[in-house]
SEKOLTI-990782 format. One record per residue: y, x, z of N, C-alpha, C in turn. Coordinates in steps of 0.05 Angstrom, whole numbers. Each point is the difference from the previous one (the first is absolute). Layout:
   n_py   n_px   n_pz  ca_py  ca_px  ca_pz   c_py   c_px   c_pz
      Y      X      Z      Y      X      Z      Y      X      Z
...
//
This chain:
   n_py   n_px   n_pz  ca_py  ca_px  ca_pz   c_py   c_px   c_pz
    635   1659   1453      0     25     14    -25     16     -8
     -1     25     -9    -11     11     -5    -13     37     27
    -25     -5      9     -3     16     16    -16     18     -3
     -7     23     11    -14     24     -9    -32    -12     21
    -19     11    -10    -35     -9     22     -9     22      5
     -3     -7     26     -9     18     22    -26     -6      4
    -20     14      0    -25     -8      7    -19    -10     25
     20      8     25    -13      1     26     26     -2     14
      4    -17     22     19      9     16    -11     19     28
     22     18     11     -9     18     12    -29      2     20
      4    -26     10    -17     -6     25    -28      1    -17
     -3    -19    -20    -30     -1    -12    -12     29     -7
     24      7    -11    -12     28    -10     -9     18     21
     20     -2     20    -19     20     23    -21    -12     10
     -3    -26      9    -23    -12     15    -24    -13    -12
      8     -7    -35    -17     -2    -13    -22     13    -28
     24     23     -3    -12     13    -12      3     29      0
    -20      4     31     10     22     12     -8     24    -19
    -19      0     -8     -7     27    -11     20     10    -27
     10    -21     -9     18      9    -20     23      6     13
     11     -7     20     27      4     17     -1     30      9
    -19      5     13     -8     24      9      8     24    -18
    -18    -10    -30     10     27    -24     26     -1     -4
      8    -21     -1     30     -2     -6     29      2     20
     -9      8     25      7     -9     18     27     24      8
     -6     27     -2     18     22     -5     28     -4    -23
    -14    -11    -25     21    -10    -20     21    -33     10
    -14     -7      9     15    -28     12     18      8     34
     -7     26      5     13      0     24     28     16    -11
      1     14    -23     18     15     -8     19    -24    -15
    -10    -18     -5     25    -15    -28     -1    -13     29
    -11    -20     24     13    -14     15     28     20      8
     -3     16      7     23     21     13     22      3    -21
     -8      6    -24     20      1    -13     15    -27     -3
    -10    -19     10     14    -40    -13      7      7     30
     -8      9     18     25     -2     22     21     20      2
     -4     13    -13     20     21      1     32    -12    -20
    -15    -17    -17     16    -17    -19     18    -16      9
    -15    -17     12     14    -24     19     30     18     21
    -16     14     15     19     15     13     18     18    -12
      2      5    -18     19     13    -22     31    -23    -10
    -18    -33      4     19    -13    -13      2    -15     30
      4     12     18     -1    -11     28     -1    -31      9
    -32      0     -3    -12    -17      5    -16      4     23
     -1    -19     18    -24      7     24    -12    -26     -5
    -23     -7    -10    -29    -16      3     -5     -5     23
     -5    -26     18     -9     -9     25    -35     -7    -23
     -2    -14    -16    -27    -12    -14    -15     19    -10
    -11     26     14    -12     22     -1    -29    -12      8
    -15     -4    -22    -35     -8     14    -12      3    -28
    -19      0     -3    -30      5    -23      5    -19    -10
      1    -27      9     -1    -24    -21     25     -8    -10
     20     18     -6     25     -5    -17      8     32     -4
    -34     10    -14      6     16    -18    -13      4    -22
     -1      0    -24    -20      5    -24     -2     24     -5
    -26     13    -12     -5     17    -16    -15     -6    -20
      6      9    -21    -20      3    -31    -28     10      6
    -13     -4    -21    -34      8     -6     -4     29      8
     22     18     -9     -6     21    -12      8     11     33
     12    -11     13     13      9     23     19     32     -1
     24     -8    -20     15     12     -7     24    -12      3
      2    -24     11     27    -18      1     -1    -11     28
     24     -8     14     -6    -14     23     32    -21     -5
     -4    -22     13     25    -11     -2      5    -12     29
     23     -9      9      2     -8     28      4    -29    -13
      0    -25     14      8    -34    -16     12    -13     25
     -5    -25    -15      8    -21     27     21      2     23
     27     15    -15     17      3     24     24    -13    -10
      9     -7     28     34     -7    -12      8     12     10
     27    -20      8     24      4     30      4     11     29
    -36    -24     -5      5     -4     32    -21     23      4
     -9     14    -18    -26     23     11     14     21     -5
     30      4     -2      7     26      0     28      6     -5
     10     12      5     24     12     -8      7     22    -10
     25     -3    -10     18     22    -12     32      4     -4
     -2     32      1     29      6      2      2     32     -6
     16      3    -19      9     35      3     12      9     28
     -9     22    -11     12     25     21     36     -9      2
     10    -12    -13     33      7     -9     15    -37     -1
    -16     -7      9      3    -29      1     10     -7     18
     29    -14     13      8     -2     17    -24    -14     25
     23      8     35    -25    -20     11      0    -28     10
     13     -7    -13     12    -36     -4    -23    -11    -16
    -10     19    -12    -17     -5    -31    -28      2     11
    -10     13     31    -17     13     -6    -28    -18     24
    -15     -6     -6    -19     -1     32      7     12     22
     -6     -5     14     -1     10     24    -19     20      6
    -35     -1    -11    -11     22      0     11     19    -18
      6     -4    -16      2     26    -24     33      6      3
     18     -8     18     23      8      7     -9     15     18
    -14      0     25     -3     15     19    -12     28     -9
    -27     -8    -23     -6     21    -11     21     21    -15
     17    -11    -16     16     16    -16     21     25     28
     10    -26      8     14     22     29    -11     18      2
    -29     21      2     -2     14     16     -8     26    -29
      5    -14    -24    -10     10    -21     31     16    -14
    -12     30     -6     33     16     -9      5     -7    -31
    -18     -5    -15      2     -7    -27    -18    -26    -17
     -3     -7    -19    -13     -9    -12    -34      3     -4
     -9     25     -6    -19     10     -2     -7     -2     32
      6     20     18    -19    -22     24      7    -22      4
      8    -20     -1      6    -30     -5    -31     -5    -12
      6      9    -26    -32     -7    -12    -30     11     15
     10     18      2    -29     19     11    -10    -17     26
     19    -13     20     -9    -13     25     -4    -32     -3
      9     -7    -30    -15    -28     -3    -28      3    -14
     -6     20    -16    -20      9     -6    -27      4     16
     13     12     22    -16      5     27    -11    -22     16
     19    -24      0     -2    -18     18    -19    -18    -16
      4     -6    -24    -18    -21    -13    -29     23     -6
     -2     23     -2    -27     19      7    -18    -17     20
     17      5     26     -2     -5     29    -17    -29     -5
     15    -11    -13     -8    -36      8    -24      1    -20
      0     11    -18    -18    -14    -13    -32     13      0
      4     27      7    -23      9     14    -12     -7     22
     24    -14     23    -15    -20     17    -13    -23     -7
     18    -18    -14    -11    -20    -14    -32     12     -6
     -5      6    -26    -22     17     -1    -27     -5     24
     17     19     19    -26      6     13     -1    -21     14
     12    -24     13      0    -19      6    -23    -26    -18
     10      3    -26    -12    -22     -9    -34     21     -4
      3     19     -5    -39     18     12    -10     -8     23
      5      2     20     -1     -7     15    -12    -34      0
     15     -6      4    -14    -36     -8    -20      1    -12
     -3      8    -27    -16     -2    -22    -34     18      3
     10     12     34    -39     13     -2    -12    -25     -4
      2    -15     22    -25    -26      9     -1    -10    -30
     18    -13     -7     -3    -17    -30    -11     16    -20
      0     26      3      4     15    -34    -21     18     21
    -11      0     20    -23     26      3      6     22      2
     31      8      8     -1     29     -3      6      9     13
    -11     29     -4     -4     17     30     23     15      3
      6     18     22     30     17     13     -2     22    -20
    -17      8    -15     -1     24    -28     10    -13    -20
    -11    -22     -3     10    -14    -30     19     -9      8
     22     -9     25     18    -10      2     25     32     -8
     -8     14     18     10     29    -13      8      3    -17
    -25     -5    -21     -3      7    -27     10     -8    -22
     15    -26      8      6    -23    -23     23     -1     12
     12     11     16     36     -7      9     13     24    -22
     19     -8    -15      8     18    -27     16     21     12
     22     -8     17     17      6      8     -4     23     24
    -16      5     12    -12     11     22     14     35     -7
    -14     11    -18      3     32     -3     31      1    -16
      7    -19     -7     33     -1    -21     14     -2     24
     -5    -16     17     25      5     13      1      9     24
    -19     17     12     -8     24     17     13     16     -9
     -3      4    -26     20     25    -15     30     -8      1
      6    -27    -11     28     -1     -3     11     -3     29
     -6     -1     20      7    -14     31      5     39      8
    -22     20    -10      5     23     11     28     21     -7
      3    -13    -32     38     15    -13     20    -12     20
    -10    -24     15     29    -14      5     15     19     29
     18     -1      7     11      6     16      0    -21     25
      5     13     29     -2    -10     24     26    -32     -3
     31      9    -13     13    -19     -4    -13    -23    -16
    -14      9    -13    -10    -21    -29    -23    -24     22
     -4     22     15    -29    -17     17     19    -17     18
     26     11     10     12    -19     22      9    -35    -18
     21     17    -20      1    -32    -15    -15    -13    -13
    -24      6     -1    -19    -18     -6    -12    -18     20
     -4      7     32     -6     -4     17     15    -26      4
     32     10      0     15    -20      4      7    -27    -19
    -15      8    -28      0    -23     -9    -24    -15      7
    -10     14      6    -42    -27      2     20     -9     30
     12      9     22      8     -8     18     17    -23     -1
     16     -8    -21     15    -15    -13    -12    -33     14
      8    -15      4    -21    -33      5      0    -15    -12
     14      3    -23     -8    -13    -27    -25     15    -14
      0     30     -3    -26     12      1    -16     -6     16
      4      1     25    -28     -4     16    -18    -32      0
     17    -14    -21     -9    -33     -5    -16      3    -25
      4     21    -25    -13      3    -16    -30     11      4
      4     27     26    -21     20      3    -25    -19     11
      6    -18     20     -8    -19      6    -16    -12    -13
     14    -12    -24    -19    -14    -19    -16     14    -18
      9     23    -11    -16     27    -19    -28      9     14
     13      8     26    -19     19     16     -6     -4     15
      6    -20     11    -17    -16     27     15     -1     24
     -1    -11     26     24      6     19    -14     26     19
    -17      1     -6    -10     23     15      9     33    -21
     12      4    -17      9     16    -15     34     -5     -5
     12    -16     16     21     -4    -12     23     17     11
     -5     13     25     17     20     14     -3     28    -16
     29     15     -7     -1     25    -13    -28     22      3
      0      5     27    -19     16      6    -31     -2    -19
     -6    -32     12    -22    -14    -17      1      5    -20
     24     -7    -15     -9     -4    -37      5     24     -2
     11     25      1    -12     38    -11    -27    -16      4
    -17     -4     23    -26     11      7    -17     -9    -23
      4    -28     -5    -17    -14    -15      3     11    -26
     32     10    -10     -2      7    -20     -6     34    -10
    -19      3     16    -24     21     -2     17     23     -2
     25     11      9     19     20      3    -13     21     23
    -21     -8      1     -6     26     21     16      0     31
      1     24      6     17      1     29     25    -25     -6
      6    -16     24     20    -14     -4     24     19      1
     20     -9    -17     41     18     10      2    -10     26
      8     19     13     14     -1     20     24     -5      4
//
């Protein structure tokens, strides 16, 4: 087997080599978005959303997601019967008129988680890693990307998303990602730095 090398996986790079993360940190928040926008295109929803099962290159021009199977995620088209389908991402598709929002609200939802994740594992990491509520700010990638992308979405887009983190097979993942104190919908917007919570 032949594999491509990554130089840092996500977590070191933010917590260990912060000052290079920092410069790079605008360019790595744009290609993470785009590898989720991917996944959700080939309707995939990721439960294994965290820093340490993700790589980026030297140059911090590449990001990769790893370490997932089966059991960290699912998938199913928009057009896929629902005999075929999860139960979360069946409930999701129901409320969805086409394909393209199909995609756009799994897009959203793995945003959601993994910017909590994020600020969750910051969080932990002051005491150990020394860092302060600026530099925790400062080093979350995702923070101003998806303040912006959370503001195009629509009020519907915010309800089925809600209802999937509400899901209890989700709320067993959020749990472990984000802590149980982040694992209720309301919580994870907050943590995941969205500003005003949706109502």
């Amino acid at each position: 087997m032949v594999m491509e090398f990554y130089n840092f996986d996500m977590h070191d790079a933010m917590l260990k080599q912060m000052d290079w993360f920092l410069c790079k940190r605008a360019t790595i928040a744009e290609i993470i978005v785009m590898r989720l926008q991917e996944m959700a295109n080939c309707g995939v929803l990721l439960y294994d959303l965290k820093t340490s099962n993700m790589v980026v290159d030297r140059d911090g021009t590449d990001v990769r997601f790893i370490d997932f199977g089966r059991d960290f995620c699912e998938h199913a088209s928009f057009h896929d019967s629902a005999s075929e389908i999860t139960p979360i991402l069946n409930a999701l598709r129901l409320e969805c008129s086409d394909a393209t929002q199909y995609s756009r609200r799994l897009y959203l939802t793995m945003l959601v988680m993994l910017s909590a994740s994020i600020h969750y594992e910051l969080e932990r990491s002051k005491v150990s890693y020394n860092i302060s509520s600026h530099q925790r700010d400062s080093l979350h990638p995702l923070k101003s990307v998806a303040r912006v992308e959370w503001a195009k979405s629509t009020a519907n887009d915010v309800v089925s998303v809600k209802n999937v983190l509400r899901h209890e097979d989700m709320r067993k993942h959020l749990r472990h990602y984000c802590g149980r104190r982040n694992c209720g919908s309301r919580r994870t917007f907050r943590s995941a730095n969205f500003g005003p919570v949706p109502s």
